[in-house]
N, C-alpha and C positions, 0 to 999 in steps of 0.2 A: 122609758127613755129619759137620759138625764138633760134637764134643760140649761142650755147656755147662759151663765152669769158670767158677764166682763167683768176683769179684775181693773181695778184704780187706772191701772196703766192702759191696758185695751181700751178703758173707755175715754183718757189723754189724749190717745193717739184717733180714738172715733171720733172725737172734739177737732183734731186737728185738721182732719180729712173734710169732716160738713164746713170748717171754716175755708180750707182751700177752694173747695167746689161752691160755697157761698160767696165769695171773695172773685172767682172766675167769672160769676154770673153778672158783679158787678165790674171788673178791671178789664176781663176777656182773660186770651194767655199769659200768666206770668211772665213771660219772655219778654214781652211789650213794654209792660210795668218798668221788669227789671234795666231792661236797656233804655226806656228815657230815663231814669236815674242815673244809668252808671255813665251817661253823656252828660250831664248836670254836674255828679262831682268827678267827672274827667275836666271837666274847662275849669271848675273850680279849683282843683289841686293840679290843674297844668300837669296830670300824670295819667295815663289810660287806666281804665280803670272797666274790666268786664263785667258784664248782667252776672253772671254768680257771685262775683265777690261782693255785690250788693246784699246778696244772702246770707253772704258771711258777716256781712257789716254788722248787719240786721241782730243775729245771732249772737254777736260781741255785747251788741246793746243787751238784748236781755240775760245775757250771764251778768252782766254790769249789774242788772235790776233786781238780779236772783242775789249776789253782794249785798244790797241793800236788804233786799226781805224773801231769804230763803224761804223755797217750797210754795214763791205764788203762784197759783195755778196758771194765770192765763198767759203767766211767761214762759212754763211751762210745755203749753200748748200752742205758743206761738213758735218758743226753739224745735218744736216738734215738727211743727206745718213749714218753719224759713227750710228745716232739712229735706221734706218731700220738695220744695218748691226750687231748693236750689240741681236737685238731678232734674228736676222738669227743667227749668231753664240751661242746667249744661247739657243737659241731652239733644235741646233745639239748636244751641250753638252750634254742636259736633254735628249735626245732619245737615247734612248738603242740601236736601232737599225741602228742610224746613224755610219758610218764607220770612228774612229776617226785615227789620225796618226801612233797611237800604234798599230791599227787592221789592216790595209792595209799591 
């Protein structure tokens, strides 16, 4: 039987995954995270501003960092972990039945 070696990338994206589920253990659900942020630079820029496009912020920033020093890894595995975390947080959005900060 042949044994599984993850390639560079499989093990990017392994990185990205034990950081979200490390990250959860200490913030809870990204959704929460993401929505007092995107209330913070909503009064800031006096413009609405929703919990995913805090992901996208996010995400901007490290292409910006990847500009400065192509192929850093943990920016890497960070644009990796902001894209799992921004379909977790649109996902909660779009569910009606997920419990958003107004409903708690």
């Amino acid at each position: 039987m042949k044994s599984l070696i993850m390639t560079k990338t499989e093990q990017l994206f392994d990185e990205a995954i034990t950081t979200i589920q490390s990250r959860g253990v200490v913030y809870g659900h990204p959704f929460y995270n993401m929505e007092r942020i995107s209330k913070l630079v909503s009064s800031y820029l006096e413009y609405p501003v929703m919990p995913h496009d805090i992901c996208i912020f996010n995400i901007l920033q490290k292409i910006s960092r990847l500009q400065e020093s192509p192929g850093h890894h943990d920016s890497l595995v960070d644009i990796a972990a902001y894209i799992g975390i921004y379909k977790t947080v649109y996902d909660a959005e779009i569910d009606s039945d997920f419990k958003k900060g107004d409903d708690l």
